[in-house]
N, C-alpha and C positions, 0 to 999 in steps of 0.2 A: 257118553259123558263119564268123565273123572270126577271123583269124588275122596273128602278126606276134613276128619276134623283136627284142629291144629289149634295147641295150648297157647295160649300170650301169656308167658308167665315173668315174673321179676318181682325185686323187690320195690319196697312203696314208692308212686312217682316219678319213673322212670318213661312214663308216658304210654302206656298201654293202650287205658282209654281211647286218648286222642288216636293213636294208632288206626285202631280199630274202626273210627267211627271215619276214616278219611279212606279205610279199605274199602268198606262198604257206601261210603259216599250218601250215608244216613246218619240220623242222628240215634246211638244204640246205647252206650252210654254214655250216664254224664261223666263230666270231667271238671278239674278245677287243681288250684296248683296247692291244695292240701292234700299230705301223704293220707292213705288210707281212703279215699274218696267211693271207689269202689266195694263192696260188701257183700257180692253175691256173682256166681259164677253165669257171665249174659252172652248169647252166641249171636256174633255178625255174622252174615251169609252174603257171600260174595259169588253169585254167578255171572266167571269171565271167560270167552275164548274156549267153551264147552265145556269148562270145568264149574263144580260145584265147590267152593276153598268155604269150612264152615270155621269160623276163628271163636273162639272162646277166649272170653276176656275172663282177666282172673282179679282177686284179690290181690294187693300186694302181699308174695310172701315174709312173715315176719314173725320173731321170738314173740307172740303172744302175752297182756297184760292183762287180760279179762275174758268171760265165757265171750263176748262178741269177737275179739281179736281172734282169741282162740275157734272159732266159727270158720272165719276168713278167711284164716292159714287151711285149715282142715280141708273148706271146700274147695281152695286151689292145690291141694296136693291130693285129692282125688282125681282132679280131671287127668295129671298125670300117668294115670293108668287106664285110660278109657278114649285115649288121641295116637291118632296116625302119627302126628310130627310134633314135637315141644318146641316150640320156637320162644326161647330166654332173652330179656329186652335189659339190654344195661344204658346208663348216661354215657354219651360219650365224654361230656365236659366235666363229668367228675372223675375221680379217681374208683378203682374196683374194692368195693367196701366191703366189711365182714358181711354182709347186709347181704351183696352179690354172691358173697364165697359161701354164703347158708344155704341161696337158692341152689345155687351151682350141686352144693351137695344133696339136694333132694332133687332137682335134674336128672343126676348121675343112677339115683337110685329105679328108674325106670330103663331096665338097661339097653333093653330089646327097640326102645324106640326112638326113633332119628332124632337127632337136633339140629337146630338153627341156633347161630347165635345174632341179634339184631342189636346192630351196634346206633343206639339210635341218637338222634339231636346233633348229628354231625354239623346241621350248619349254625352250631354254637363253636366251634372250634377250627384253628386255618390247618394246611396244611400237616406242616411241621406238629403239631401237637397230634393230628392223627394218625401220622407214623411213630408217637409216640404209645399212641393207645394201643396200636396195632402190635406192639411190643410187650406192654404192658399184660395186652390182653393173652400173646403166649406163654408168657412168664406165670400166671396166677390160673387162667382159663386150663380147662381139658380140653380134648378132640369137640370137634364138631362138623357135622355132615357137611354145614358147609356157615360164615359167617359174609353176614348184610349190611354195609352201611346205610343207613338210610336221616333222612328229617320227616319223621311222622308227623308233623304239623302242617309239612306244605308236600305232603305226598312224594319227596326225592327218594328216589330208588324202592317203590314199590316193584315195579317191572320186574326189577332182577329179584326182590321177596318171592314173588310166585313162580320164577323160571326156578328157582333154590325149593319151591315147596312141591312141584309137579311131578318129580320121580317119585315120592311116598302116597302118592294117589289110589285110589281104589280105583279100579276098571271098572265100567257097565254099572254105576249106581248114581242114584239121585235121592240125596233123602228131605229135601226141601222143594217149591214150589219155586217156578223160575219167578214168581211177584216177590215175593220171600226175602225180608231182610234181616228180622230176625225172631225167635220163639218168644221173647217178653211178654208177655199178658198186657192187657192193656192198664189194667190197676196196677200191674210194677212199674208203669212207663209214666202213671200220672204221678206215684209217688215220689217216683226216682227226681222227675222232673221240681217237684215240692222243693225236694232236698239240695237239690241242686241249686237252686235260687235262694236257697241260708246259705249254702257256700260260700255263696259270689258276694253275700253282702256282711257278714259273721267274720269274724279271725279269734285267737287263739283256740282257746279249749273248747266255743261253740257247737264247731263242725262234728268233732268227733262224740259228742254229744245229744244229738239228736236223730230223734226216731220217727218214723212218718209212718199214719195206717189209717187206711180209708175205714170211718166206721157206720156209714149207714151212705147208698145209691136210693136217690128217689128217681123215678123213671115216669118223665111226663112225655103222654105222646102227642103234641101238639107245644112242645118248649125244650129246652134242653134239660138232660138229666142234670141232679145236682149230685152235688158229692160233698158230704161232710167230713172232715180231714182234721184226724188229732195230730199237732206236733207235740211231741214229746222233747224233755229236755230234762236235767238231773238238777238243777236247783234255782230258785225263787230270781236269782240275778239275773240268771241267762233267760229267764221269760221273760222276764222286762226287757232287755234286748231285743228281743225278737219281737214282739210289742209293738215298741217304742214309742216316742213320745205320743200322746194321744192317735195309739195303734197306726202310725204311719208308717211304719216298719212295713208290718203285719201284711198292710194293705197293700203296699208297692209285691213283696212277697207274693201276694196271689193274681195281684193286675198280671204281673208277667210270666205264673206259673200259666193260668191260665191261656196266656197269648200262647207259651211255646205248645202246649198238650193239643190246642185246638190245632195249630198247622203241624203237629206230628199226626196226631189221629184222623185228619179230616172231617172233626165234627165240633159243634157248639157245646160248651158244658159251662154249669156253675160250681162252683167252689165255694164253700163256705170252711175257712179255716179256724183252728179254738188250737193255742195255747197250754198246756197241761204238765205236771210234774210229776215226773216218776224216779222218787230219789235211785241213785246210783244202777238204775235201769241195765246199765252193759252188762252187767257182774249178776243180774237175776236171770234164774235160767226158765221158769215158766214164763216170764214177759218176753222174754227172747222167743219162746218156741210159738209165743202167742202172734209175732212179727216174722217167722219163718225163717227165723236166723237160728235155730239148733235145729238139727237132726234126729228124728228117732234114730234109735242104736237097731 
């Protein structure tokens, strides 16, 4: 077996997530069409055709506005230094933004290690505009080992992604279980899944706004375990939201957190969801370290 871990890096929304989770043909992270979705560096594992491809989904990289922003960036320009191959995901249907040209330059700074460039959402754009990008992309882009078009939403040109990733492979290892889809703990999988269903139902300032942390598993051996789950959120408005009118929000929120965790995990659980304020929360750095979102030094 071949083996090799490989960065999915870019900047915010460029669709990494989605990427990821059509690699591995699981659900690993969530996804939703707000930048910054992502918060914490989660690994797909994809065993195809004897090889072990472990992808590491990254934060969007970004000029930081707070200790959490600042968290996200950091822990995606770590993995940078610790991956066989950096595989860089830009839009195709946009233009190459300062946004691209900041990852591009912390990219570059890992010199020693391959790149991909995944030129992705191509089936947002015809022809003719993608012999523009292709243009576009030499013009502004550096070298790279080799570049991918692909539509990571309906899986177009994975094939040629992994024939472009198989020379950076490790010989003779395996560092994952051929069951193995990916390392998430199961309490990040139930939270992530939390957050993920305020995404889908939340827009403006919401999203980036809240925090999820399991604070108390009761474990009944003849019933499902429960789980008691603080949402967090930065002011008195956005609770009522999430609420909403005589808690119908709240309650749709965990009818359906609940539905996806039980057919991810394979098992029955209760959820009892609570509401809570914690003024300007992203910007304090003990609550952060208390949610695993700061690093000891």
């Amino acid at each position: 077996m071949k083996a090799g871990f490989i960065a999915v890096v870019g900047r915010p929304n460029v669709g990494k997530s989605t990427l990821i989770n059509k690699l591995v043909n699981e659900k690993v992270a969530i996804v939703s069409d707000k930048a910054g979705t992502t918060r914490d560096t989660i690994k797909g594992i994809l065993n195809f055709n004897g090889n072990q491809y472990i992808f590491v989904d990254t934060p969007g990289i970004h000029k930081p506005k707070h200790l959490l922003g600042e968290h996200m960036t950091n822990s995606a320009l770590r993995v940078l230094k610790d991956v066989d191959v950096i595989a860089m995901v830009i839009d195709a249907s946009q233009e190459i933004s300062t946004g691209d040209l900041f990852v591009w330059e912390k990219v570059k700074e890992a010199k020693n290690t391959p790149r991909i460039l995944i030129v992705n959402k191509i089936d947002k754009i015809n022809d003719e505009e993608l012999v523009k990008k292709r243009e576009e992309i030499a013009e502004k882009l550096g070298d790279f080992n080799a570049i991918v078009e692909i539509a990571g939403q309906y899986a177009i040109g994975v094939p040629k992604l992994l024939e472009a990733i198989d020379p950076f492979l490790e010989d003779g290892v395996q560092f994952y279980p051929d069951d193995m889809y990916t390392d998430m703990p199961m309490y990040r999988i139930i939270t992530e899944v939390v957050r993920e269903k305020i995404l889908e139902r939340t827009r403006d300032e919401i999203p980036h706004s809240v925090a999820i942390e399991i604070i108390n598993v009761t474990r009944r051996d003849n019933g499902k375990d429960k789980f008691d789950i603080n949402i967090y959120v930065e002011r008195d408005s956005q609770k009522g939201i999430i609420i909403g009118k005589q808690g119908k929000m709240l309650k749709e929120i965990g009818i359906e957190a609940r539905k996806e965790i039980e057919n991810l995990l394979g098992i029955q659980i209760y959820l009892e969801l609570w509401v809570k304020v914690k003024d300007d929360w992203r910007k304090k750095k003990p609550f952060l370290k208390e949610l695993g979102y700061v690093d000891e030094k």
